[in-house]
C-alpha positions in Angstrom: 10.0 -13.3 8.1 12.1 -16.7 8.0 15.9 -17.7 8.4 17.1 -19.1 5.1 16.4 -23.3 5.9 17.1 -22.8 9.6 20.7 -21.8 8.8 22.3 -20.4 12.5 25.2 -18.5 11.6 26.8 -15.0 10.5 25.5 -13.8 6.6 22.5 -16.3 6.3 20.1 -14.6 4.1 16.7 -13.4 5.8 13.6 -14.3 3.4 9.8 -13.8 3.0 8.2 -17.6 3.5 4.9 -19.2 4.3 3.9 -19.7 7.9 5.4 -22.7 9.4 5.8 -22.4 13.0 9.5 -22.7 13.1 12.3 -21.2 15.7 13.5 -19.6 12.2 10.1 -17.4 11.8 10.3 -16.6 16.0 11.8 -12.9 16.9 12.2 -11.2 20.1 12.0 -7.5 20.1 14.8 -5.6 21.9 13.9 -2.2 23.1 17.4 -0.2 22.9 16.1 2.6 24.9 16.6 5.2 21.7 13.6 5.0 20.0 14.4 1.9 18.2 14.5 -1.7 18.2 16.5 -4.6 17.3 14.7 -7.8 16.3 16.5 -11.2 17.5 15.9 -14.8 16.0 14.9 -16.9 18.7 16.8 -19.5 16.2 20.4 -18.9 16.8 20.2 -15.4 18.8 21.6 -13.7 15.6 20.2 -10.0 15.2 18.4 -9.3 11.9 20.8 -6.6 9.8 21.2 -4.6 7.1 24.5 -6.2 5.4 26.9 -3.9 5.5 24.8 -1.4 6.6 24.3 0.0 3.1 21.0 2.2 2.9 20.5 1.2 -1.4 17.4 -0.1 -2.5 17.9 -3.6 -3.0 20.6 -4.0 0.0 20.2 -7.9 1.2 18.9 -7.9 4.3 20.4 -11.0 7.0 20.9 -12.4 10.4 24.3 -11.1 11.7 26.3 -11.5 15.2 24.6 -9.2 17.7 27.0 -6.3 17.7 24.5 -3.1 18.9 25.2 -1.3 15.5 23.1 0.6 14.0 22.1 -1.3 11.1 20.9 -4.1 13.9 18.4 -1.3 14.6 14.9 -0.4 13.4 12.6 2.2 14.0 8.2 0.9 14.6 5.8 3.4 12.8 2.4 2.5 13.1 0.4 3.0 10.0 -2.9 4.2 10.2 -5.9 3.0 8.5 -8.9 4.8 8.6 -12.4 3.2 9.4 -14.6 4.6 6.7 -18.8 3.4 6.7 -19.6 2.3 4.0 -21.7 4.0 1.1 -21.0 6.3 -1.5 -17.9 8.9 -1.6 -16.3 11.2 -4.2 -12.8 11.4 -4.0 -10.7 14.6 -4.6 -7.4 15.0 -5.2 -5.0 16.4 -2.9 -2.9 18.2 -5.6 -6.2 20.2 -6.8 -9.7 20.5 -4.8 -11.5 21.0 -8.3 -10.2 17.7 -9.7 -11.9 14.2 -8.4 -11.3 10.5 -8.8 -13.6 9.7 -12.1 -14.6 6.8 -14.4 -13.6 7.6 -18.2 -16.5 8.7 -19.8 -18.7 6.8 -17.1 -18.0 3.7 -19.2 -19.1 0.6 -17.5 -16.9 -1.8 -19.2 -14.0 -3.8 -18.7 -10.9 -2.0 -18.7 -12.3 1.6 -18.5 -9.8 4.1 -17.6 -9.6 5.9 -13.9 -8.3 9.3 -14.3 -8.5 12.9 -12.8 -11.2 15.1 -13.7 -13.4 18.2 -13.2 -15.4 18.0 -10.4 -18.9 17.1 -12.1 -21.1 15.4 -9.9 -22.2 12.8 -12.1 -22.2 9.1 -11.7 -18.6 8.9 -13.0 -17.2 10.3 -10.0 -19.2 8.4 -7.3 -17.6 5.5 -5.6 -19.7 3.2 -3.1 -17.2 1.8 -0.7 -17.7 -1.4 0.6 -15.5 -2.5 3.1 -13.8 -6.3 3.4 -11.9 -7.3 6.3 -10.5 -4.0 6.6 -10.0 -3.6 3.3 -12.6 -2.0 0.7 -13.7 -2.4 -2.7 -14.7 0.6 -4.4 -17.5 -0.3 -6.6 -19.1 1.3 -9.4 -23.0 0.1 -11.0 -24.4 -3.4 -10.2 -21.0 -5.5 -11.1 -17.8 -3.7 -11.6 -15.0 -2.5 -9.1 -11.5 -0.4 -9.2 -9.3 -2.6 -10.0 -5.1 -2.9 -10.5 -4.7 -4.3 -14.2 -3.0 -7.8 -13.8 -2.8 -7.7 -10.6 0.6 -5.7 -11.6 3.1 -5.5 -8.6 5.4 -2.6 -10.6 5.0 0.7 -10.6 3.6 2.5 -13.3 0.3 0.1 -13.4 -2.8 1.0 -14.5 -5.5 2.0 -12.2 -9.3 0.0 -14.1 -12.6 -0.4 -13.9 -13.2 -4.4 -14.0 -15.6 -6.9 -13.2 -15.5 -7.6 -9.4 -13.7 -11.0 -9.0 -13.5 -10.7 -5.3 -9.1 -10.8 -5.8 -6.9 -8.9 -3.7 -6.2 -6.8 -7.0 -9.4 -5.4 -6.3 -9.2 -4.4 -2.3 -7.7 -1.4 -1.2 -6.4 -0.6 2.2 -7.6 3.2 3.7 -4.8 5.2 5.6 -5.5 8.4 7.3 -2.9 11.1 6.9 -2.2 13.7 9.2 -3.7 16.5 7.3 -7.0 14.8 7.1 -6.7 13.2 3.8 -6.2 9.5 3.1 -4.1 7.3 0.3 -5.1 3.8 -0.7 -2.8 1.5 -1.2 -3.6 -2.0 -3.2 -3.8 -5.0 -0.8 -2.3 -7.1 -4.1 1.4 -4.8 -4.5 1.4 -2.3 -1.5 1.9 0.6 -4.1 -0.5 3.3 -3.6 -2.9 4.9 -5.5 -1.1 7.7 -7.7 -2.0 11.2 -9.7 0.1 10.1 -12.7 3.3 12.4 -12.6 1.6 14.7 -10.3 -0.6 16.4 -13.1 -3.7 17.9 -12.8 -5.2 17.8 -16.5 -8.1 16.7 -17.1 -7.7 13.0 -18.8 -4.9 12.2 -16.7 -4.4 8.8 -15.6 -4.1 7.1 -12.2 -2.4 4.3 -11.6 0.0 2.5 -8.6 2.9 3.8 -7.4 5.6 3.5 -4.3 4.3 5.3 -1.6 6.1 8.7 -1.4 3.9 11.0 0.8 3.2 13.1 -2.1 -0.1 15.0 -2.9 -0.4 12.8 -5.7 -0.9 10.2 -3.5 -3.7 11.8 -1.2 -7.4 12.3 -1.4 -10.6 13.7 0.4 -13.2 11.5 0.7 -16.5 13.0 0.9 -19.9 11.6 0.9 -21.5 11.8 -2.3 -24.8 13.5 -2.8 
């Protein structure tokens, strides 16, 4: 989280930028006492804020004169992940406990579809997890892997099979909901793993999405037989 080129001063644009060590990528965290928090560059002693204070996606987001209002203020949420041991796992879908995470016609190719289907108990719905720096690959045979097609950032992208590569488009971050489920959300986008348009046909296809907290997003993971 950097200050536009060092800029001190009211409407200077807040920005994503590689680690440099700067005053302009050092904050202090304010605790206001109300369950929030108000993070201040150590650069000029500007508060970061939500111009205008709009609340529509794509509002800019800046460094403003510290003023105590509320779109100075932000709320911490700790996100869980869930430590999972490796080995092999079936994955069922929150929207339907008959319907599991499964491998389009247990093709082992490039590009194979991953889609909702019948619980079955064949190969095509077992997943060895294999965990990464706290992330995990979900493998399938000797040499292929879940993958996000492209690398795609936007939702709508296709959930494959692909040749593991060892990319981040390949690595999937575990996070335990409160009802004992977990989503898995793609360390190369941040969208989550999705139940395209919620349906529970067999054939449908799964692919990344915004995370939403739906059942769509949500599965059991249960050690496979």
């Amino acid at each position: 989280l950097d200050v536009d080129s060092g800029r001190a001063g009211d409407f200077t644009n807040v920005r994503q930028y590689t680690d440099n060590g700067t005053a302009a990528q050092e904050w202090s965290i304010r605790d206001n006492g109300d369950g929030s928090f108000t993070l201040v560059s150590r650069l000029s002693g500007f508060a970061l804020d939500v111009d205008g204070g709009w609340t529509a996606d794509g509002t800019n987001v800046q460094i403003y004169t510290d003023n105590g209002k509320e779109n100075q203020k932000f709320m911490a949420e700790k996100v869980g992940t869930a430590p999972i041991t490796p080995g092999w796992y079936t994955l069922t879908s929150a929207l339907d406990s008959s319907k599991c995470l499964d491998l389009a016609a247990d093709a082992l190719n490039d590009g194979t579809r991953i889609q909702l289907y019948d619980r079955n108990g064949t190969a095509a719905q077992k997943f060895y997890l294999a965990c990464m720096d706290g992330t995990y690959r979900l493998m399938m045979g000797d040499s292929y892997a879940v993958d996000v097609r492209a690398a795609g950032r936007t939702d709508g992208t296709a959930v494959q099979l692909y040749t593991r590569n060892h990319t981040d488009a390949q690595r999937w971050i575990i996070e335990s909901n409160s009802d004992g489920t977990v989503s898995l959300r793609s360390a190369c986008s941040g969208l989550y793993m999705d139940v395209q348009w919620a349906k529970t046909e067999n054939g449908t296809p799964v692919q990344c999405w915004t995370g939403n907290g739906t059942a769509a997003q949500k599965w059991q993971l249960t050690a496979a037989e």
